[in-house]
C-alpha positions as CSV (number, residue, x, y, z in Angstrom):
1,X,-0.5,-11.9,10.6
2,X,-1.6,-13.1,14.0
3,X,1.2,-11.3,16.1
4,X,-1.1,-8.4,16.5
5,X,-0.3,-6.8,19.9
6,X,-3.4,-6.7,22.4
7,X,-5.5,-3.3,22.6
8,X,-4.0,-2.5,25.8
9,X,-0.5,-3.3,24.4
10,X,0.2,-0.1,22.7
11,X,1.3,3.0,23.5
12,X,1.9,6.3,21.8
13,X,3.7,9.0,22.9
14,X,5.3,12.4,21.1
15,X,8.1,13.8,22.6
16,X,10.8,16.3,21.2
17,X,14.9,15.2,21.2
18,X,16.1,17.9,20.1
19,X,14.7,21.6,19.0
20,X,13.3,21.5,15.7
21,X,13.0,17.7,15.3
22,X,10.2,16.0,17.0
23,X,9.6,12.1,17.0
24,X,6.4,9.9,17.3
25,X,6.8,6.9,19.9
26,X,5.3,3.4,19.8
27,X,5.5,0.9,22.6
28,X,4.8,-2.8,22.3
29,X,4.4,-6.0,24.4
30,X,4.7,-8.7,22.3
31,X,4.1,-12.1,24.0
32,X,6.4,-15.3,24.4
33,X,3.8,-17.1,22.3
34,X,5.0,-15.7,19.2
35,X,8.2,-16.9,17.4
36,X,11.5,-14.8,16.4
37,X,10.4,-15.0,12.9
38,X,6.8,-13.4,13.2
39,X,8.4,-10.9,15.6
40,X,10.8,-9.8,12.8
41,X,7.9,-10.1,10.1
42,X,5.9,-7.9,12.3
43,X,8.5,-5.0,12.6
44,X,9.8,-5.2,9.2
45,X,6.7,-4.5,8.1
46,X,5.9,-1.6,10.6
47,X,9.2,-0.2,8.9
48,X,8.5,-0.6,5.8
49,X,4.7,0.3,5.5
50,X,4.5,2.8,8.4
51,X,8.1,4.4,8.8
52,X,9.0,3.3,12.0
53,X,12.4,2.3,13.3
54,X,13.2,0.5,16.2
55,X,14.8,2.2,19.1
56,X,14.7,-0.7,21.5
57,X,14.0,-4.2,21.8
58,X,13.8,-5.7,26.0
59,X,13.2,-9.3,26.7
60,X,11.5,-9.9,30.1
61,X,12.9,-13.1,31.9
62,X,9.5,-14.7,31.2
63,X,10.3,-13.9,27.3
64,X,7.9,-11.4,26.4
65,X,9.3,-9.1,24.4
66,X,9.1,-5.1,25.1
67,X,9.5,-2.9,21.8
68,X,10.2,0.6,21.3
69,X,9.5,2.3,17.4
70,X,10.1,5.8,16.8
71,X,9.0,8.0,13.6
72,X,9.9,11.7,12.8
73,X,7.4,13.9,12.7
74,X,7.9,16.2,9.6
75,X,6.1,19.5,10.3
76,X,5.1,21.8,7.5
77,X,6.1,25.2,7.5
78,X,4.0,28.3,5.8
79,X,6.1,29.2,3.0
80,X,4.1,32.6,2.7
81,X,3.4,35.8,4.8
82,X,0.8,36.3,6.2
């Protein structure tokens, strides 16, 4: 699929809502260029494959499209003592 974001497109960021859950961030800049339908391709299969979920979804008066993903982070804990 061709509605790859550029390199400089993406961010990622981890940040902590609440104590004891913590969530992995994803930002991208999708350009005009790209159709509705590849957009949706595109994050259906970032939810699907790579457990994302979308947070938020801005379209810039010159219609590029601004996306927020979010994932939990699932820490493991030591089950034993030390």
């Amino acid at each position: 699929m061709s509605a790859r974001p550029d390199k400089g497109a993406r961010a990622r960021e981890r940040q902590a809502l609440r104590p004891g859950v913590e969530f992995e961030f994803e930002r991208l800049v999708l350009s005009r260029d790209h159709p509705r339908s590849v957009v949706t391709r595109l994050l259906v299969e970032r939810a699907e494959k790579g457990g994302w979920e979308l947070v938020r979804v801005r379209i810039s008066s010159d219609g590029t499209r601004r996306v927020v993903l979010r994932r939990r982070i699932i820490r493991q804990r030591a089950t034993l003592p030390a």
